[in-house]
C-alpha positions in Angstrom: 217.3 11.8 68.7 219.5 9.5 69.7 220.8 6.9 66.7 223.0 4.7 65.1 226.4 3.6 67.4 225.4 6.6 70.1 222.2 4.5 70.1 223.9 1.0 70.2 226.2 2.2 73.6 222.9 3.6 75.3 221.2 0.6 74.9 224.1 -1.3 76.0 224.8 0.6 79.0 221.0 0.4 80.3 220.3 -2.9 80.1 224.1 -3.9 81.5 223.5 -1.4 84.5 219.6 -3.1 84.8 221.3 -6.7 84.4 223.6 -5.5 87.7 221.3 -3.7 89.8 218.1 -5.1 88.9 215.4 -5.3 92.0 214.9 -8.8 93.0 211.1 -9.0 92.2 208.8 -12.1 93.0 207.4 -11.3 89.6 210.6 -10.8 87.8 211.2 -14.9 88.6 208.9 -16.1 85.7 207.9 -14.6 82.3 204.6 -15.6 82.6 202.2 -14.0 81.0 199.7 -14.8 83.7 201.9 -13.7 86.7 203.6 -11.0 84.2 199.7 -9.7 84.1 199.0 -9.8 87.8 202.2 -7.8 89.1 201.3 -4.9 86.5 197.7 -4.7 87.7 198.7 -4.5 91.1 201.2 -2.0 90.5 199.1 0.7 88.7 198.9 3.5 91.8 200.7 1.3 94.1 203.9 1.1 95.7 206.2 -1.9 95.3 207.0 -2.5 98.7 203.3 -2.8 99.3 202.5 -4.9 96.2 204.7 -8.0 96.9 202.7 -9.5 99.8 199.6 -9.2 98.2 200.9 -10.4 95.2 202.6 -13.8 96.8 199.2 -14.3 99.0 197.0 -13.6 95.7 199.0 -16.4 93.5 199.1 -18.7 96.2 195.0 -18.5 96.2 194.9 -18.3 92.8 197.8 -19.6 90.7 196.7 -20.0 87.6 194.4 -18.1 84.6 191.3 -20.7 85.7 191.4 -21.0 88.9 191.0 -17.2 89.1 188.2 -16.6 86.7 185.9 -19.7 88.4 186.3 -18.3 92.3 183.7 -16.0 93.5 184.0 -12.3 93.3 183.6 -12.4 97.0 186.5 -14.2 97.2 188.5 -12.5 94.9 187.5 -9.7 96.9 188.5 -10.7 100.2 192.1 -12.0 98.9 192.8 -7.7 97.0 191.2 -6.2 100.6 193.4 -4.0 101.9 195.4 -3.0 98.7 192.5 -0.7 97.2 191.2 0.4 93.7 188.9 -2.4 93.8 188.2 -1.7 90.4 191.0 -3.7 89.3 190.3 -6.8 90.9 187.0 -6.8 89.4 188.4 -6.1 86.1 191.4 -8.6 86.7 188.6 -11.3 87.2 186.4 -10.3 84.2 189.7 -10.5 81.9 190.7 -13.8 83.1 187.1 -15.1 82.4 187.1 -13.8 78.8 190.7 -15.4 78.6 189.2 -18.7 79.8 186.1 -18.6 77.3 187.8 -17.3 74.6 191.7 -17.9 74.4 191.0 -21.1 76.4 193.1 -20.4 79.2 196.2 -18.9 77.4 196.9 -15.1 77.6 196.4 -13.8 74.1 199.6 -12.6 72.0 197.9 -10.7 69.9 198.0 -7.0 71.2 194.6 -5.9 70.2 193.1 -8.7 71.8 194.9 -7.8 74.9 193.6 -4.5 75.0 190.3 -5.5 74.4 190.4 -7.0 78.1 189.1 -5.0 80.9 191.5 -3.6 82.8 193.9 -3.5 79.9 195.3 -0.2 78.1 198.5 0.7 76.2 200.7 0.4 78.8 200.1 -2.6 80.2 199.8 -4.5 76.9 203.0 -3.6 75.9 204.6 -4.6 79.7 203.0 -7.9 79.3 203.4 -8.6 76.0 206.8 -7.8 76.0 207.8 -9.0 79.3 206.6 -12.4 79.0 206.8 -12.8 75.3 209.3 -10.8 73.4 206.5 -9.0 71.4 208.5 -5.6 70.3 206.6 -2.9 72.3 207.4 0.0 74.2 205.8 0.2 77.4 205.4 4.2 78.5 204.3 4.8 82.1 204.8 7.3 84.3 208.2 6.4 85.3 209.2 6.2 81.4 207.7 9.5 80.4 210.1 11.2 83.0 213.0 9.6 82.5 212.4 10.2 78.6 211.3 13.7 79.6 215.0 14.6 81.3 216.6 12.4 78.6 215.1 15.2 75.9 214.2 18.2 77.7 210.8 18.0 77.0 209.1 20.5 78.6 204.9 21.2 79.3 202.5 18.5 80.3 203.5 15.4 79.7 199.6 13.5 79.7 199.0 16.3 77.2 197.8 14.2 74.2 200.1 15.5 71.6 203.5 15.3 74.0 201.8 12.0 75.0 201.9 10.6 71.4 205.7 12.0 71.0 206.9 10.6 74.2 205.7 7.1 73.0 207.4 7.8 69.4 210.5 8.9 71.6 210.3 5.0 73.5 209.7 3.5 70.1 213.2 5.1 68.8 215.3 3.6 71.9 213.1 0.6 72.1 216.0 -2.7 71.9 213.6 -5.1 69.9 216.3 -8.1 70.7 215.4 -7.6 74.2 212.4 -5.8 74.3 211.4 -7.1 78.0 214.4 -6.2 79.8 214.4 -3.1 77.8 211.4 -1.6 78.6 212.1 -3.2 82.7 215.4 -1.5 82.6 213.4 2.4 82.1 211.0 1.5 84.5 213.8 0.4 86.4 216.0 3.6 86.0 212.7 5.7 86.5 212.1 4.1 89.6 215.2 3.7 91.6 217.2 6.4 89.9 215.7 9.2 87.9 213.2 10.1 90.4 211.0 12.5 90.8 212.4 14.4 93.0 216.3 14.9 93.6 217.4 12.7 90.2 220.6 10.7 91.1 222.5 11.7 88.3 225.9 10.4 89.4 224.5 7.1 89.6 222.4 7.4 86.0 224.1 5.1 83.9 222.6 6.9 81.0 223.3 10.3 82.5 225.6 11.3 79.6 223.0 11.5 77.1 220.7 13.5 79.1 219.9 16.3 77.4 218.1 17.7 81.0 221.4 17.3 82.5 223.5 19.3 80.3 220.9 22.1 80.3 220.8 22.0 84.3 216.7 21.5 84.3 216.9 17.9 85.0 215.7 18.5 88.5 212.6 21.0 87.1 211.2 17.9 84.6 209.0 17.2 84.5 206.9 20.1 84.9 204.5 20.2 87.3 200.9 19.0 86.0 198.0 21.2 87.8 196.3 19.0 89.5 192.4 18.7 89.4 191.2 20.4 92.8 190.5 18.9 95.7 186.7 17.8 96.7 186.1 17.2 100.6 183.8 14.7 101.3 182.0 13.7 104.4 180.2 10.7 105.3 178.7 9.2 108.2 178.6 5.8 109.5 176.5 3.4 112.2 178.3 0.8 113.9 175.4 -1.1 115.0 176.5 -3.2 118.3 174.6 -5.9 119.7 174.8 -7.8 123.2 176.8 -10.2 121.9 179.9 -8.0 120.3 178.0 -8.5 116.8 177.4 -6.0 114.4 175.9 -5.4 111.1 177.6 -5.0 107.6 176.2 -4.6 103.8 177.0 -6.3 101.1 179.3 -4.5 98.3 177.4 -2.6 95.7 176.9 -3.8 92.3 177.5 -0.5 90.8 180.9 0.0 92.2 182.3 -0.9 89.2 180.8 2.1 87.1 181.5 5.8 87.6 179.8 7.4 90.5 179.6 10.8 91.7 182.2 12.4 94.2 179.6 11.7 97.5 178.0 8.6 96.1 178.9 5.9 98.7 178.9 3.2 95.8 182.0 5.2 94.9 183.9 5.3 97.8 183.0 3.3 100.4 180.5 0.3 99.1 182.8 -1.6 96.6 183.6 -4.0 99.9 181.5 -5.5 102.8 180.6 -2.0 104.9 178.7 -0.3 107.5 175.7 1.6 106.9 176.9 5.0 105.8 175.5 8.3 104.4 177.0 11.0 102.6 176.9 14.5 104.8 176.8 18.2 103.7 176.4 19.0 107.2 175.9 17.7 111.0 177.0 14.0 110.4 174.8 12.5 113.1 171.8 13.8 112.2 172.4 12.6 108.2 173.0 9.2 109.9 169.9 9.1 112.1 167.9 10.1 109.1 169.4 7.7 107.1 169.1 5.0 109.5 165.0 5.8 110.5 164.5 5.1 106.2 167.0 2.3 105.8 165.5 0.4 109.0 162.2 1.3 108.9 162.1 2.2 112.2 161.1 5.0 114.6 164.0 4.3 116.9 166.3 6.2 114.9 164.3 9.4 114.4 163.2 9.9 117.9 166.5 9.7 119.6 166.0 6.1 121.0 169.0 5.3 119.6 172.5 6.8 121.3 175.2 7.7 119.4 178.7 7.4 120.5 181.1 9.4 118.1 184.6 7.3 117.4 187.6 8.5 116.1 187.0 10.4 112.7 189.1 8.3 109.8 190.9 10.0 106.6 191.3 8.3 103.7 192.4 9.9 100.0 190.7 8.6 96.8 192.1 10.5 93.6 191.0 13.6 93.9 188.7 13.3 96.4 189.8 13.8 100.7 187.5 11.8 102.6 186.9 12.2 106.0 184.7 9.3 107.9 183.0 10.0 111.3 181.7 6.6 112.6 179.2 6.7 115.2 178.7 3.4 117.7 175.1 2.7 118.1 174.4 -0.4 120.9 171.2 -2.2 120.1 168.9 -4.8 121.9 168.9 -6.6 118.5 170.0 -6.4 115.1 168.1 -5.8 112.3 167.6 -8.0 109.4 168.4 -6.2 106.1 168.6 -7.6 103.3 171.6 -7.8 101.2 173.2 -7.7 104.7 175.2 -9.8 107.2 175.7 -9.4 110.7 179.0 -10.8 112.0 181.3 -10.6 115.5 182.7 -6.9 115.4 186.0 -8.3 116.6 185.8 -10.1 113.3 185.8 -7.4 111.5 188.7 -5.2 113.1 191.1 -8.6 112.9 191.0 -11.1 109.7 187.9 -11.7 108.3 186.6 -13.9 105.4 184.9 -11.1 104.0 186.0 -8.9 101.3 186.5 -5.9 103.7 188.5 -2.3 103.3 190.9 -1.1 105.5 188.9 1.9 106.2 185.8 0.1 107.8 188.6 -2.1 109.8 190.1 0.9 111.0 186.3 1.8 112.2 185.9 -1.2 113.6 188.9 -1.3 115.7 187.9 1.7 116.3 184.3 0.5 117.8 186.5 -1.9 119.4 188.7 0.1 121.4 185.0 1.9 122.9 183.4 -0.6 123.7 186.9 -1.8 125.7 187.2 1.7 127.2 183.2 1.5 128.6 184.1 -1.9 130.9 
């Protein structure tokens, strides 16, 4: 354990190195707790690079606390589409509400309050909190718990709740409480750009002397490999229904997308955004989908092979643990059916901006639909 003037020079050194080499962030231009709050959300299972655009588009739509917790979920929605875990947008919403009704608009400084907020766990009360007001926290994410890992040769599972508990006692220690932001920024930082995880750059660690990985020559093995939960293939099938007129037919997202679904429950994968008619299928897509489609229309077209099917380009897409593969069929109809809960809308619409919330998986089928329809003229 690292202490008294050994301590001192390691903090030092970190926080001069994240002073010097510090990402230029949009979020890093504020300490708002607001925008501090946003950027961490967004960042949980997302890259940087592909956070920032989101992140400057979102604010501009929504720049403060208020603003965000009275727009629609639709359009809250519609602004995260594209970036995923729609989970979090939902959650982001519902916490700026309760920070409306019951903090009156100002993000709480109190840290069990700010777990108490969906969305919100250890982590990211401690990154906010500290970030944008000084509070003396230590914020352990994935990119600390390696870094701290190497730093201590701490071997096994790291999300094991025991080495958990110690890895956040190990932050606590080296926590600098006179700059408790930049601090827990600069591990992050260091985790991030230097200690990776894989091929650490020692020579450019400004901490590397006090690695205890290092001097054992097992930086490069830490941490060690978790086992990772095994993988579940699932396959759905999905109708592009095409009118005439280039228009097709989406639902609305499902109001259980929010909760915990099982692996093939569409609600769970698919459903949390404005979608095609889809089925989870076992076996022979098509025939799932035409069964699906004769219930869900009430119609005999579907079962008695009025209805052609035109297979598109299959679509992968990975959520957790779970490989999804997405065979979209492109179904032309006389006329539309009126669903409830649904809307029908210019295909093109769909593959290109739309003002729906919409994935990039079903715009990927759409331009997919697109490029068939194009191909049969």
């Amino acid at each position: 354990m690292l202490q008294g003037r050994e301590l001192t020079i390691f903090r030092r050194k970190l926080l001069n190195w994240f002073q010097r080499y510090r990402r230029e962030l949009p979020w890093r231009a504020s300490h708002d707790a607001y925008r501090v709050w946003l950027s961490e959300i967004m960042l949980q299972q997302t890259r940087v690079a592909a956070v920032i655009p989101y992140y400057e588009r979102f604010l501009a739509r929504f720049p403060t606390v208020e603003e965000l917790a009275s727009a629609s979920e639709e359009e809250v929605l519609r602004m995260w589409s594209g970036l995923g875990y729609y989970s979090r947008a939902r959650n982001l919403q519902r916490a700026a509400q309760e920070i409306v009704g019951k903090f009156s608009g100002t993000f709480p400084r109190n840290e069990a309050d700010v777990r108490h907020l969906p969305g919100i766990g250890a982590y990211t009360a401690a990154a906010i909190l500290s970030i944008a007001h000084g509070e003396k926290l230590a914020a352990l994410d994935g990119n600390v718990a390696r870094v701290l890992s190497r730093l201590f040769a701490i071997t096994g599972d790291l999300r094991e709740t025991a080495r958990w508990k110690e890895l956040q006692r190990r932050a606590d220690s080296l926590l600098d409480t006179k700059s408790p932001g930049d601090w827990n920024q600069a591990m992050m930082e260091v985790g991030a750009t230097v200690c990776t995880p894989r091929a650490p750059q020692c020579l450019l660690c400004p901490v590397a002397q006090y690695c205890e990985g290092r001097k054992q020559g097992i930086a490069e093995r830490l941490p060690q490999v978790r086992k990772k939960r095994e993988v579940v293939e699932v396959v759905l099938a999905s109708a592009v229904l095409l009118d005439a007129q280039g228009r097709t037919l989406l639902l609305a997202p499902s109001k259980r997308s929010h909760e915990r679904e099982k692996h093939d429950d569409i609600a769970a994968l698919v459903s949390e955004m404005w979608h095609f008619p889809t089925v989870a299928a076992r076996a022979q897509p098509k025939e799932a989908l035409r069964e699906h489609l004769s219930a869900f229309l009430k119609s005999k077209a579907a079962s008695n092979g009025n209805l052609k099917f035109q297979p598109l380009r299959p679509a992968r897409h990975t959520v957790t643990y779970r490989a999804l593969t997405l065979r979209p069929y492109r179904i032309c109809v006389s006329r539309l059916p009126r669903v409830s809960g649904a809307t029908i809308v210019p295909l093109a619409e769909v593959a290109a901006h739309s003002s729906l919330a919409i994935s990039n998986l079903t715009r990927k089928v759409a331009r997919s639909a697109m490029a068939a329809a194009a191909a049969t003229h």
